[in-house]
N, C-alpha and C positions, 0 to 999 in steps of 0.2 A: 576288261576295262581297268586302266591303273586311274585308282583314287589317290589322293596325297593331299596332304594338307603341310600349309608352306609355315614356318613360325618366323616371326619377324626376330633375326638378332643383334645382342647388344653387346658393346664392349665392356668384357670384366678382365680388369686386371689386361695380360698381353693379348688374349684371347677374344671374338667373338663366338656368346652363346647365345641358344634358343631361352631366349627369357620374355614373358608375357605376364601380363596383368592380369590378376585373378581378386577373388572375393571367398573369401574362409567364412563359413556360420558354424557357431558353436552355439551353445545354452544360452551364454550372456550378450553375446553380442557378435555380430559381422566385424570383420576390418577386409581393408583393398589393402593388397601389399603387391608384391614381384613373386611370381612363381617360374624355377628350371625347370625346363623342360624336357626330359628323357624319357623318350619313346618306351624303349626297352626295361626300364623298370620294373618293378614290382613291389614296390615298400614306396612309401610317401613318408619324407623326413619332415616335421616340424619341429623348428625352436622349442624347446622349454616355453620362455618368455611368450611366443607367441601363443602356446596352448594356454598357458595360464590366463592372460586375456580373452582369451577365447570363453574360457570358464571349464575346458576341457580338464578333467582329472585324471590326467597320464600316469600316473601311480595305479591305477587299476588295471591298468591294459598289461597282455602280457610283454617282458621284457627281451628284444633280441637283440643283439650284437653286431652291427654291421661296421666295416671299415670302407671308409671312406676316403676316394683322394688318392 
């Protein structure tokens, strides 16, 4: 049986991408922002700015190196 799940895309920049509406909870608080969507991943990137709203203390986690783009 093939399963799939379809992601609704949007225009960024010349590009359409798989970008969806999501819901972040941290300590302090929830926000609704836009989340990419890539299958194939393995790391989940957030902003600075949004962690620290979040209340999330990204200084304790450990530190890797990914390039991007």
């Amino acid at each position: 049986m093939n399963r799939s799940i379809v992601f609704p895309y949007k225009k960024l920049f010349s590009d359409f991408v798989p970008i969806i509406d999501i819901k972040i909870r941290g300590p302090k608080r929830t926000i609704e922002t836009e989340g990419f969507v890539d299958s194939g991943a393995s790391t989940t990137i957030v902003q600075t700015k949004i962690a620290e709203r979040l209340g999330i203390d990204y200084t304790k986690g450990r530190r890797d190196f990914t390039m991007i783009g």
